[in-house]
C-alpha positions as CSV (number, residue, x, y, z in Angstrom):
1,X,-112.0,152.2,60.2
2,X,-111.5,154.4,63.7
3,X,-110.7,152.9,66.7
4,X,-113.3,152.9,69.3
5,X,-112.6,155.3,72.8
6,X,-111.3,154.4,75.6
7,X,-113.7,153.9,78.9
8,X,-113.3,156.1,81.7
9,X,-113.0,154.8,84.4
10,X,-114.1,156.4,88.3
11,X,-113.3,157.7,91.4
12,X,-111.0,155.3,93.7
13,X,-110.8,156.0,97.3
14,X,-109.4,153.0,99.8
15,X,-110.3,154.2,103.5
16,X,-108.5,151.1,105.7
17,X,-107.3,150.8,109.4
18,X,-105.9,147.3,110.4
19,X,-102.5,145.4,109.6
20,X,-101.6,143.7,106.4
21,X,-99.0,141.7,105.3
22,X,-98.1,140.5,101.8
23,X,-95.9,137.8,100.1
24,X,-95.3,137.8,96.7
25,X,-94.3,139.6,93.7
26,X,-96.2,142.5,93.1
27,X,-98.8,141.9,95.8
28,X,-99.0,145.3,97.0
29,X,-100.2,146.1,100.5
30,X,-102.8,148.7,99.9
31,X,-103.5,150.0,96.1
32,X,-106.2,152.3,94.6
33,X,-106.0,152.7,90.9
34,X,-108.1,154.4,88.5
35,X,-106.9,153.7,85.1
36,X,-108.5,155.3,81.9
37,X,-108.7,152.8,78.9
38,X,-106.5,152.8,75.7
39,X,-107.7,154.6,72.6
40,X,-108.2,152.0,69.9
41,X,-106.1,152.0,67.3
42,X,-106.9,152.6,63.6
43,X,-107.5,149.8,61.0
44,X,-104.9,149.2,58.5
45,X,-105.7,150.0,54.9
46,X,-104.7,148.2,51.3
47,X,-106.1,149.7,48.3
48,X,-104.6,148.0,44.9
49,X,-105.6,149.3,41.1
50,X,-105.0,147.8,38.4
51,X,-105.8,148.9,34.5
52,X,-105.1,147.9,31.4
53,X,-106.1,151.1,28.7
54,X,-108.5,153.7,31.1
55,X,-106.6,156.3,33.6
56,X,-106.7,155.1,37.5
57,X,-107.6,156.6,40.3
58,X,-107.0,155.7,43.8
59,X,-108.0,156.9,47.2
60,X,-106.9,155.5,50.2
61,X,-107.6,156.8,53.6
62,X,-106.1,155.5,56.8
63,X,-107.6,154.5,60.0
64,X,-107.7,157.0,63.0
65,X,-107.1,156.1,66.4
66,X,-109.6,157.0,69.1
67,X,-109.1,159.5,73.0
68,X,-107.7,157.7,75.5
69,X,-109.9,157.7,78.8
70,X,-109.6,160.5,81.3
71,X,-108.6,158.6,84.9
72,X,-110.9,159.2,87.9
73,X,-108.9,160.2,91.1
74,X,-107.4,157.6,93.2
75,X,-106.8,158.2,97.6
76,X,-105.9,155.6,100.3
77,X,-106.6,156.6,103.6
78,X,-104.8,154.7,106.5
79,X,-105.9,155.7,110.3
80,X,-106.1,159.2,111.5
81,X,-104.3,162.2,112.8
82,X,-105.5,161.2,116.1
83,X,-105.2,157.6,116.0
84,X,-102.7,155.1,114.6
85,X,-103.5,151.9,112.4
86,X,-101.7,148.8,112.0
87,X,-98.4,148.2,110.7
88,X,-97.9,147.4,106.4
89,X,-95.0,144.4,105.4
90,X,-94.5,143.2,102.1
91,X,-92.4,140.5,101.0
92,X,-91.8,140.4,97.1
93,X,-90.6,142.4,94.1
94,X,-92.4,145.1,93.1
95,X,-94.5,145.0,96.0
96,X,-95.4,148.6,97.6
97,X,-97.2,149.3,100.8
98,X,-99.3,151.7,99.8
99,X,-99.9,152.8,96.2
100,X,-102.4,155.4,94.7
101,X,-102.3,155.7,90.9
102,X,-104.3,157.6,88.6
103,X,-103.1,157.0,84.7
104,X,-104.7,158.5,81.5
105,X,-105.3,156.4,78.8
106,X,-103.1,156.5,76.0
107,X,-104.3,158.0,72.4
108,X,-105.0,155.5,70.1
109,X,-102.4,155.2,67.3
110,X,-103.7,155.2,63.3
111,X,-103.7,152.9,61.0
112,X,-101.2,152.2,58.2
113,X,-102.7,153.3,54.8
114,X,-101.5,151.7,51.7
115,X,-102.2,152.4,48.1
116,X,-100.3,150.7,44.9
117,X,-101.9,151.2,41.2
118,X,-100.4,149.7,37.7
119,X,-101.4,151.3,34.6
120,X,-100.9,149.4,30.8
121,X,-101.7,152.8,29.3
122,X,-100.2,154.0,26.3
123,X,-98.7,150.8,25.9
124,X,-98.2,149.5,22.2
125,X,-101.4,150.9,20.6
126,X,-103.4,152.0,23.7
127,X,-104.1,155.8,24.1
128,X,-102.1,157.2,27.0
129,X,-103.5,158.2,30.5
130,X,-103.7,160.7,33.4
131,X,-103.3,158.5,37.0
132,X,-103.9,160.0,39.7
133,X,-103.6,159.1,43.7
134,X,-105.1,160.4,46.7
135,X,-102.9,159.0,50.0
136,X,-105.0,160.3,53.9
137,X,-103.3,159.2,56.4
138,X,-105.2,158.2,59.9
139,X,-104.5,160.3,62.8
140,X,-103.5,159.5,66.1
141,X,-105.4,161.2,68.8
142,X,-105.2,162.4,72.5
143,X,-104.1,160.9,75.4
144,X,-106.7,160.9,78.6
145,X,-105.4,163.0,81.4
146,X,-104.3,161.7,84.7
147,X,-106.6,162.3,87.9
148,X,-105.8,163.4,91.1
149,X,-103.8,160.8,93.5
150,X,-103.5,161.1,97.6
151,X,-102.0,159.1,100.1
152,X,-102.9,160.1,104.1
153,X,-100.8,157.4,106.1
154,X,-101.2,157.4,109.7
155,X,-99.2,153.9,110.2
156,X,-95.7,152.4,109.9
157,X,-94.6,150.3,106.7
158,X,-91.7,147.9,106.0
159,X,-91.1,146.8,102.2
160,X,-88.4,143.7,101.9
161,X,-87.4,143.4,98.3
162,X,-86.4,145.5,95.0
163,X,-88.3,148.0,93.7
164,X,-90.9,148.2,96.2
165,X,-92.1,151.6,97.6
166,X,-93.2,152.6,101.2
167,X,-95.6,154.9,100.1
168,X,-96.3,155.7,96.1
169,X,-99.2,157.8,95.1
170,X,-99.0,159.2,91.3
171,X,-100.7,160.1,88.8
172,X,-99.6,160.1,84.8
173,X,-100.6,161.1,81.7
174,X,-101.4,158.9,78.9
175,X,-98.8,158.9,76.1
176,X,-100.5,160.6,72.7
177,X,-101.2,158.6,69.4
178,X,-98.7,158.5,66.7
179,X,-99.8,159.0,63.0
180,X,-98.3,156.0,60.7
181,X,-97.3,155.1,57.5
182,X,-99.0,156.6,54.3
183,X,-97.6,155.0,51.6
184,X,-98.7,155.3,47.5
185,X,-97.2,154.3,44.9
186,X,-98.5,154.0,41.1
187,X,-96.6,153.1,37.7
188,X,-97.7,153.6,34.2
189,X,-96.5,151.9,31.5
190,X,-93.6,153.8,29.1
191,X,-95.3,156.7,27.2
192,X,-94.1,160.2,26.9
193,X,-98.3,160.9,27.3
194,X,-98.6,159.3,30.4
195,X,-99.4,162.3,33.3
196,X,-99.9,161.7,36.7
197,X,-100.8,163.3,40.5
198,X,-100.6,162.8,43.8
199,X,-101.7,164.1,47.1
200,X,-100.5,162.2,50.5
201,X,-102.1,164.2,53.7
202,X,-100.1,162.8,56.7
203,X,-102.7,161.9,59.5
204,X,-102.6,164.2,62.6
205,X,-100.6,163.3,66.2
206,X,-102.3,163.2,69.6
207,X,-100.9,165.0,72.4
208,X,-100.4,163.6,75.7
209,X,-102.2,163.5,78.6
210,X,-101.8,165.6,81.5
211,X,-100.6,164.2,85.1
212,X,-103.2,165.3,87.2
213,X,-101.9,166.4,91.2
214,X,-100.2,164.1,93.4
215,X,-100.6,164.9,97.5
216,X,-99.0,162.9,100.4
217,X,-99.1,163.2,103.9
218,X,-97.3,160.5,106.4
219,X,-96.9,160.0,110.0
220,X,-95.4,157.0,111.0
221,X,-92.1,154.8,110.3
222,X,-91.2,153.5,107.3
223,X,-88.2,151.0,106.7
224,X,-87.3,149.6,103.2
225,X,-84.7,147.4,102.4
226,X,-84.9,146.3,98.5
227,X,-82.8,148.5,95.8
228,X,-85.0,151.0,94.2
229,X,-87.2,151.1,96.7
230,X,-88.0,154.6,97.8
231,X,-89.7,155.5,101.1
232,X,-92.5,158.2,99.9
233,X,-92.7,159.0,96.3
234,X,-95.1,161.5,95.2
235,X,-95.0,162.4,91.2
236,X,-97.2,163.8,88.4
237,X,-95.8,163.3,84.9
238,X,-97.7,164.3,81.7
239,X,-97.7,161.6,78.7
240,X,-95.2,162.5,75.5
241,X,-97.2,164.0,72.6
242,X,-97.7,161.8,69.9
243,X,-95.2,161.9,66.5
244,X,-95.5,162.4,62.6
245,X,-95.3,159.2,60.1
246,X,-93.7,158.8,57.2
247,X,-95.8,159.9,54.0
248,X,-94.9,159.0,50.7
249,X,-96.7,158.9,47.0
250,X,-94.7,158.3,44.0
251,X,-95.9,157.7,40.4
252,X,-93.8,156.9,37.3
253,X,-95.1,159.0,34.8
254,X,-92.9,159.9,31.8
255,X,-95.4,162.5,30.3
256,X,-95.2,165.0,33.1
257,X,-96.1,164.5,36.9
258,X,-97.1,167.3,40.1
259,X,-97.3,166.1,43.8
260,X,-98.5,167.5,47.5
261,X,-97.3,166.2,50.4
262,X,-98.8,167.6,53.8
263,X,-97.2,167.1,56.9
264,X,-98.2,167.3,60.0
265,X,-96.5,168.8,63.6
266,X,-95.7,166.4,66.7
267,X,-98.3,166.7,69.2
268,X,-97.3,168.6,72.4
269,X,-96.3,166.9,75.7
270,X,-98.3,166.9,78.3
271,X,-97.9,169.2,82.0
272,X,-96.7,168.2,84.9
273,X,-99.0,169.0,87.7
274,X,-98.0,170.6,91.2
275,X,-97.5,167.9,93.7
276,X,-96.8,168.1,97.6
277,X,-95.2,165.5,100.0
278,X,-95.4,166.0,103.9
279,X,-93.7,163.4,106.2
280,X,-93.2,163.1,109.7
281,X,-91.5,160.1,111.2
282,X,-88.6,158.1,110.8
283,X,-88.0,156.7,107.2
284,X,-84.6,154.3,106.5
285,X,-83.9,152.9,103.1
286,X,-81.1,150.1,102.8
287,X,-80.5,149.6,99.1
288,X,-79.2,151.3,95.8
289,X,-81.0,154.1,94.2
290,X,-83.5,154.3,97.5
291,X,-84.1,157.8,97.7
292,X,-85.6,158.8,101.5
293,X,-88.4,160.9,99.8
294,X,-89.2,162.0,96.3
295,X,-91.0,164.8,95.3
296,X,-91.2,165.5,91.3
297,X,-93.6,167.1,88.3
298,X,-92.6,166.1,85.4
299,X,-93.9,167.6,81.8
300,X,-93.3,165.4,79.0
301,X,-91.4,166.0,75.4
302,X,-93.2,166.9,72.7
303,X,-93.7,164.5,69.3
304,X,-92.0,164.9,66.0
305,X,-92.7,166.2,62.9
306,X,-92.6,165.5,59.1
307,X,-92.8,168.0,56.3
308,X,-95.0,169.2,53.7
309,X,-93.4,169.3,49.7
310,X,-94.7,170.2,46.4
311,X,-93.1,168.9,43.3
312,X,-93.8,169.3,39.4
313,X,-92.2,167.6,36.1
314,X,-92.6,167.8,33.0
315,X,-92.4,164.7,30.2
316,X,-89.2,162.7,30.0
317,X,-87.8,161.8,26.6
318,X,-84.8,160.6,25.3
319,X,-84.1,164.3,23.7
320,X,-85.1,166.4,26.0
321,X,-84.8,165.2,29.3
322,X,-87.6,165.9,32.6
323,X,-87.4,169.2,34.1
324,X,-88.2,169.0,37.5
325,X,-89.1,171.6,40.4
326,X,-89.6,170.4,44.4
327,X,-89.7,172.2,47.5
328,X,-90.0,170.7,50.7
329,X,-90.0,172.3,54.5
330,X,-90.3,170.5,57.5
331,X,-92.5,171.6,60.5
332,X,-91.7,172.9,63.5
333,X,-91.3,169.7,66.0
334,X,-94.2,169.4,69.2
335,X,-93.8,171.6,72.2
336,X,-92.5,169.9,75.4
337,X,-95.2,169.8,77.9
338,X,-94.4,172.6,81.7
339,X,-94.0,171.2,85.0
340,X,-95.8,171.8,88.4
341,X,-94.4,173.4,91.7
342,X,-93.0,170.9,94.2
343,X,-93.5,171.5,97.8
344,X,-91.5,168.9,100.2
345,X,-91.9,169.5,104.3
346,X,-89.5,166.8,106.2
347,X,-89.6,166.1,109.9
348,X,-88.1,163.5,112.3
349,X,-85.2,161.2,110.6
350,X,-84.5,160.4,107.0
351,X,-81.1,158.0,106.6
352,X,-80.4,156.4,103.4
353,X,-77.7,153.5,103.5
354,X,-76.8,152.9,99.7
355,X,-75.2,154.1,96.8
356,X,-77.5,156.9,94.3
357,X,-79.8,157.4,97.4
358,X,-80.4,161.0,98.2
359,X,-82.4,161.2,101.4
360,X,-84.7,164.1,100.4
361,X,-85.1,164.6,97.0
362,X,-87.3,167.5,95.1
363,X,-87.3,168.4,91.1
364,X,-89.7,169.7,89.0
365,X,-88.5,168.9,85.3
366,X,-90.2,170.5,81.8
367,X,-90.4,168.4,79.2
368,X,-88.0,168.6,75.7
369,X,-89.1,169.8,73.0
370,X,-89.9,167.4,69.6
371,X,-87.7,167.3,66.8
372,X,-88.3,169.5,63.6
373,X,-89.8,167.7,60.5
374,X,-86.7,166.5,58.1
375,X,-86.7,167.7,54.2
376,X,-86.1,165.9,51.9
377,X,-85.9,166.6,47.6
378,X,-83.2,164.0,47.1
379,X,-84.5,161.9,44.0
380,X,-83.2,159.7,41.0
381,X,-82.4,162.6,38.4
382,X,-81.3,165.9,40.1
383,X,-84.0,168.9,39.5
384,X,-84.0,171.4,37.7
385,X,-84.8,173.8,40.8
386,X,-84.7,171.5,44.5
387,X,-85.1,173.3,47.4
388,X,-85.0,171.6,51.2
389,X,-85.6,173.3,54.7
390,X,-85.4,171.8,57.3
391,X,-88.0,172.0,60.3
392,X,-87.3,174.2,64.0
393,X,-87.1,172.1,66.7
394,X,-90.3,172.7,69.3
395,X,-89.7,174.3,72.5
396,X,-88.8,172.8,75.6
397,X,-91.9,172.9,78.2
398,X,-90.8,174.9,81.8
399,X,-89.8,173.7,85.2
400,X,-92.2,175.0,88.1
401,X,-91.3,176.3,92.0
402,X,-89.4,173.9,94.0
403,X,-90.1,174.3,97.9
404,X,-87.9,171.9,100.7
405,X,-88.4,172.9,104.2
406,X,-86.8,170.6,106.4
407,X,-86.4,170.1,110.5
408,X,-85.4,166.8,110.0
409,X,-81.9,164.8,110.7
410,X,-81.1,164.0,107.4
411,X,-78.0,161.3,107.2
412,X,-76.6,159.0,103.7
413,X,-74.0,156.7,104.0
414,X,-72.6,156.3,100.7
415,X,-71.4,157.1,97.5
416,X,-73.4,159.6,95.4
417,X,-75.8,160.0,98.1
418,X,-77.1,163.8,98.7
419,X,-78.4,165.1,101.9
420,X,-81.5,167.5,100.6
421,X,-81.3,167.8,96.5
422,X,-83.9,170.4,95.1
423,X,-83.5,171.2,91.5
424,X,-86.0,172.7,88.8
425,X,-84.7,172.2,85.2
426,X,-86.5,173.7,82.3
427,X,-87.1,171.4,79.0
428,X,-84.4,171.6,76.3
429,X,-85.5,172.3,72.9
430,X,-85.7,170.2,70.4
431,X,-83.2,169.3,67.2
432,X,-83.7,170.6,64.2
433,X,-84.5,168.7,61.1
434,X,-82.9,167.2,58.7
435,X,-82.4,168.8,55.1
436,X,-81.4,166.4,51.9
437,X,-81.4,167.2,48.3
438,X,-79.4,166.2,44.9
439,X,-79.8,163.0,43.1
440,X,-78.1,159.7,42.0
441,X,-77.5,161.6,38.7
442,X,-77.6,164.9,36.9
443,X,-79.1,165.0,32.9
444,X,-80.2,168.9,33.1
445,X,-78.1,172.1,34.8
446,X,-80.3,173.3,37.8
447,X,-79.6,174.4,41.6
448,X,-80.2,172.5,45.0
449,X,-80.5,174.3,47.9
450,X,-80.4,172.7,51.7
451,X,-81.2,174.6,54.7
452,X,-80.5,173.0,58.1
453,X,-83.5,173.7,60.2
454,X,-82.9,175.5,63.5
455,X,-82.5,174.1,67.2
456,X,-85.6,174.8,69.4
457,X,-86.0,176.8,72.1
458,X,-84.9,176.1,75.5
459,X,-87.2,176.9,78.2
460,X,-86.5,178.7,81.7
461,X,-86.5,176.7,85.5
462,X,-87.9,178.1,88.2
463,X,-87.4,179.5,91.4
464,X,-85.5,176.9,94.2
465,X,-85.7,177.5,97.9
466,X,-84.5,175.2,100.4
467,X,-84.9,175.8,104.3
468,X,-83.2,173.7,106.7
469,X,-83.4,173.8,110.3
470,X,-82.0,170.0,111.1
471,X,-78.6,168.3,111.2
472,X,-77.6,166.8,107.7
473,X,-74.6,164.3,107.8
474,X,-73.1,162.8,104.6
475,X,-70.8,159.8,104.4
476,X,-69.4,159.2,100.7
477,X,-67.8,160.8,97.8
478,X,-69.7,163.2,95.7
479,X,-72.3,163.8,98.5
480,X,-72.9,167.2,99.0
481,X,-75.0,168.0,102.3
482,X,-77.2,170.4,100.1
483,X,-77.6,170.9,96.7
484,X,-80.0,173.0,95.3
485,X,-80.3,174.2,91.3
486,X,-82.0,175.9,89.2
487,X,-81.5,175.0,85.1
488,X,-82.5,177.0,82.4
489,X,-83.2,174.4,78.8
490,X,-80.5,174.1,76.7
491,X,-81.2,175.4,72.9
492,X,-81.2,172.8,70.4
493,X,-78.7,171.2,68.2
494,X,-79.1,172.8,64.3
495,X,-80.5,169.9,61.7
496,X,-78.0,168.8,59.3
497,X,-77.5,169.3,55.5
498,X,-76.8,167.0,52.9
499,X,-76.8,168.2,49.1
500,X,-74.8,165.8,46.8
501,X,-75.2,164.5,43.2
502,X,-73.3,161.8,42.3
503,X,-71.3,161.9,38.4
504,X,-72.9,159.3,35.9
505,X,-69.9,159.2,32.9
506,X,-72.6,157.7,30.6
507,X,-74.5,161.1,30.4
508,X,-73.5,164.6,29.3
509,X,-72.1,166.6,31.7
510,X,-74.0,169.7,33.0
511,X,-73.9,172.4,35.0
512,X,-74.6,172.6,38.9
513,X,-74.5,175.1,41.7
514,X,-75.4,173.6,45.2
515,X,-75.9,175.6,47.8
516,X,-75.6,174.1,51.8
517,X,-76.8,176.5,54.7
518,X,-76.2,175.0,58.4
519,X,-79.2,175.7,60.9
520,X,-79.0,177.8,63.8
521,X,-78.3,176.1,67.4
522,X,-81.0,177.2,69.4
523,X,-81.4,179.4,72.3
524,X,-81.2,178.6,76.0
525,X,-82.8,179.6,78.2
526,X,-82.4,181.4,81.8
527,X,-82.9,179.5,85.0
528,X,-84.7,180.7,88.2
529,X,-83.6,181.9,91.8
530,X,-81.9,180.0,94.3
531,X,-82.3,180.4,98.3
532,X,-80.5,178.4,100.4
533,X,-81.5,179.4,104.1
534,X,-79.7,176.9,106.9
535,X,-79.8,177.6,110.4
536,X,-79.0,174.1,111.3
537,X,-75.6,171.9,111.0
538,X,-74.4,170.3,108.2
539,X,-71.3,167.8,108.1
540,X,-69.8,166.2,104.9
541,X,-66.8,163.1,105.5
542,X,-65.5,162.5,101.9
543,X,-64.1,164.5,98.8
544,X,-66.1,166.4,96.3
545,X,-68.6,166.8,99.1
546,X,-69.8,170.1,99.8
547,X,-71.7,171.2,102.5
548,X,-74.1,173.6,100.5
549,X,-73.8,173.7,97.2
550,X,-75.6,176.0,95.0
C-alpha cells in the first residue's frame, strides 16, 4: 500500500533579548526550526503463482511513497537596531549560537514489487499455455519545499568547539522519492507451445524540494574558535530529484514470447532560492575550513533515469532456432534544479586565522544534471535484430547573480585562505547512458546495434560583481586578495557502448554485423560577467597570490 504524507509543520519565529550560555554537544544557543515530515514510504510487494496445467497470470503492483511536508518559515530575533542584547557562548560540538532552519520533508520512496510464477504446462501430456505478467512499479513522490529562514542579531556571539556556527539561518529542500525495484519473473515448463507476455511499468521519481529564501542581518561581534565553524552562514539549497529503479520481467517461454518495459525519467532537482547576508561588526574565526561569512543558493542535481524496451520471439526448437527482435532506449536523465542571486554587504573587520578559510565568501551554484537511462538488449542468444540507445544526460540547472559589496578590513592568515571569493557556477550536465547489446552466444545471423547516449547540457553562470572599498590583507600561499568567477556548466561525458557476442564452438557458425556508435559529449555552456570595482588597498604576502583575480 501507499505511504501516508508527511505533516506540515508551522511558522517558527524565536524573538529573545538576554544572555545565554551553553555546554554540550549540540546544545545550540538559540534555534528555530520548522521541519516538514517525511513522505512514508511504499509497502513492499511479493506476489508468487503457481500452476500445474491452466495458463497464469500475475499482477503485481508496488507501493508508492507519499509528499514530503512543506516547512513553515523559521526567524530568530535577538535585540534591536536601537538596542543591544546579551552576549551568546557555547561550549560543545556542533553547537551554534543562533540557528534558523526551515527543511522540506523528503518524498517518500516506493516499495519493492516482486512477482515470480511457475507453470507445469505442456508438460508430459498436459496441453500447453499462454503466461502472462503484469510488473507496476510504486512511485516515489515529491519532496516538501523549504520555508523562508531569517536571522536579525543585534548581539555578540562566541562558539568554542568544531563545527559550530555563529550565526546559521537556512533553509533546504527535501530530497525527492526514488522508484525501486520491479522485478518478474515466470517459467514454463519445456514446450515449443508454451507463449508468454510481459509488461513491467517502472514507478515514477519525485522531484526535490525547493530551498525556500534565507536572510541575515548582524550587528555585533562574533568570535569562533572550532574548525568548521563559520561566523554567519546564510544558504538555500533545493533537495536532489528523486531516481529510476531497476525494472525487470523475464519469462521462459519456448513457444514464442513479446515484452514492454516502460521507464521512467529522474525527477528534477530542486532551486536554489535568492538569499542575502548583511554584517556589520567584527567577526574572527580561528580554525580550519572557518570561512568569515558565507553566502550561497544552491540548486540540486537532477535524478536518473532507466529505459523503456520492447522485445518479441518467436518458438525455440531444436531445428529452427528463436528469432528474436528488441529495442531498448533510455530516457533523458532529470534536470538539475537553478540557483538564487546572492547578495553579501560586509562592514567593520572579518580575519580568518586557518587554513581553507576565506573571510568573505559568496557563490551561487546550479545543480548537475541526472544521468541518461542506460540500454540494455544484451541476452542469452544474440537476436535476430537488437538495437540499444542510450539515454541524454539532463541539463545542468543555472547559477543566479552574485553581489559582494564590502567596506570592511578583510585579513586571512593562512594557506588557501581568500580575501573576498564571489563565484556563480552553472550546473554541468549530466552523463549519458549506457548502451549494451550481443549475447553469450549466437544460433541465428542478425545485427546489434549500440548507440552511446549523448552528454547533457551544461547550463550558463551568472553575472559576478564585487565592490570593495576596504583594505584586504592575505598571508599564505594560494590566497588571492580577490577572486571573483563566473562558470559556465561543463557538457556531459557521452554514455558508453558495449556490443559483443561471445563464439560458442558447439553451435554452427553464423553470420554477424555489429554496429558501435559513441555518443556525443555534451555542450557547455557560457558563463556570466565579471566586475571587479576596488577603490580600496589590497596586499597579498605569499606566492600564487594575486591581488585581484578574475
Amino acid at each position: 500500500g501507499p505511504g501516508r504524507t508527511g505533516a506540515t509543520p508551522g511558522t517558527v519565529t524565536v524573538p529573545h533579548r538576554g544572555s545565554v550560555t551553553t555546554d554540550g554537544v549540540y546544545v545550540r544557543g538559540v534555534a528555530a526550526q520548522s521541519i516538514g515530515g517525511g513522505g512514508g514510504t511504499g509497502g513492499m510487494n511479493v506476489t508468487g503463482v503457481f500452476t500445474k496445467n491452466s495458463s497464469p497470470i500475475s499482477v503485481g503492483v508496488g507501493g508508492s511513497g507519499s509528499t514530503g511536508g512543506h516547512a513553515g518559515s523559521a526567524s530568530v530575533f535577538r535585540g534591536t537596531a536601537t538596542t543591544k542584547t546579551g552576549k551568546i557562548t557555547t561550549n560543545g560540538i556542533g553547537a551554534h549560537g543562533i540557528e534558523a532552519s526551515s527543511i522540506g520533508g523528503g518524498g517518500g520512496d516506493a516499495g519493492m514489487n516482486f512477482i515470480l510464477g511457475i507453470s507445469l504446462a505442456g508438460k508430459d501430456s498436459a496441453p500447453p499455455s499462454m503466461a502472462a505478467q503484469f510488473a507496476i512499479g510504486g512511485s516515489g513522490d515529491n519532496a516538501g519545499n523549504g520555508g523562508a529562514a531569517r536571522v536579525e542579531n543585534h548581539s555578540d556571539i562566541e562558539t568554542k568547539k568544531d563545527n559550530s556556527h555563529g550565526i546559521m539561518a537556512q533553509s533546504i529542500g527535501g530530497g525527492g522519492g526514488n522508484a525501486n525495484f520491479n522485478l518478474a519473473v515466470t517459467y514454463e515448463g519445456k514446450n515449443d507451445k508454451n507463449m508468454g507476455f510481459n509488461l513491467a511499468v517502472g514507478g515514477g521519481t519525485g522531484d526535490g524540494g525547493d530551498g525556500g529564501t534565507a536572510d541575515v542581518i548582524h550587528i555585533g561581534n562574533i568570535i569562533t574558535r572550532g574548525n568548521d565553524s563559520i561566523g554567519v552562514l546564510s544558504q538555500s539549497i533545493g533537495g536532489g530529484g528523486g531516481n529510476a529503479g531497476m525494472n525487470v520481467a523475464y519469462i521462459k517461454a519456448d513457444g514464442g514470447k513479446a515484452g514492454i518495459t516502460l521507464g521512467r525519467m529522474g525527477g528534477t532537482g530542486g532551486i536554489g532560492a535568492d538569499v542575502t547576508l548583511d554584517s556589520t561588526g567584527i567577526i574572527d574565526t580561528y580554525g580550519n575550513n572557518s570561512y568569515g561569512m558565507l553566502a550561497q543558493s544552491i540548486g540540486n542535481g537532477g535524478g536518473n533515469s532507466s529505459a523503456t524496451s520492447v522485445s518479441v520471439e518467436n518458438s525455440d526448437t531444436a531445428k529452427n532456432p528463436a528469432d528474436a527482435f528488441s529495442v531498448s532506449v533510455g530516457l533523458e536523465g532529470g534536470e538539475g534544479g537553478k540557483a538564487g542571486t546572492v547578495l553579501l554587504n560586509a562592514k567593520g573587520i572579518v580575519t580568518t586565522r586557518g587554513e581553507n578559510a576565506h573571510a568573505v565568501f559568496a557563490q551561487s551554484v546550479g545543480g548537475g544534471g541526472g544521468n541518461g537511462g542506460s540500454a540494455n538488449t544484451f541476452g542469452l542468444s544474440a537476436a535476430a535484430m537488437a538495437v540499444s540507445v542510450g539515454g541524454t544526460g539532463g541539463t545542468g540547472g543555472t547559477g543566479g547573480n552574485v553581489t559582494v559589496n564590502s567596506s570592511a578590513r578583510v585579513q586571512t592568515m593562512n594557506v588557501n585562505s581568500v580575501g573576498i571569493l564571489a563565484q556563480s557556477i552553472g550546473g554541468g550536465g549530466g552523463t549519458g547512458g549506457r548502451a549494451m547489446t550481443g549475447a553469450t552466444r549466437s544460433k541465428t545471423d542478425g545485427i546489434t546495434v549500440a548507440v552511446g547516449g549523448s552528454g547533457g547540457t551544461g547550463m550558463s553562470s551568472g553575472l559576478v560583481t564585487v565592490s570593495n572599498s576596504g583594505l584586504i590583507l592575505t598571508d599564505g600561499k594560494n590566497s588571492h586578495g580577490v577572486l571573483a568567477q563566473s562558470l559556465g556548466g561543463g557538457g556531459g561525458n557521452s554514455g558508453m557502448t558495449i556490443n559483443t557476442v561471445l563464439s560458442d564452438k558447439t553451435i554452427k557458425s553464423t553470420e554477424r554485423v555489429a554496429v558501435s556508435v559513441g555518443g556525443t559529449g555534451g555542450s557547455g555552456a557560457v558563463s556570466g560577467d565579471v566586475i571587479v570595482t576596488n577603490t580600496g588597498a589590497i596586499g597579498t604576502n605569499k606566492e600564487r597570490s594575486v591581488g585581484i583575480f578574475a
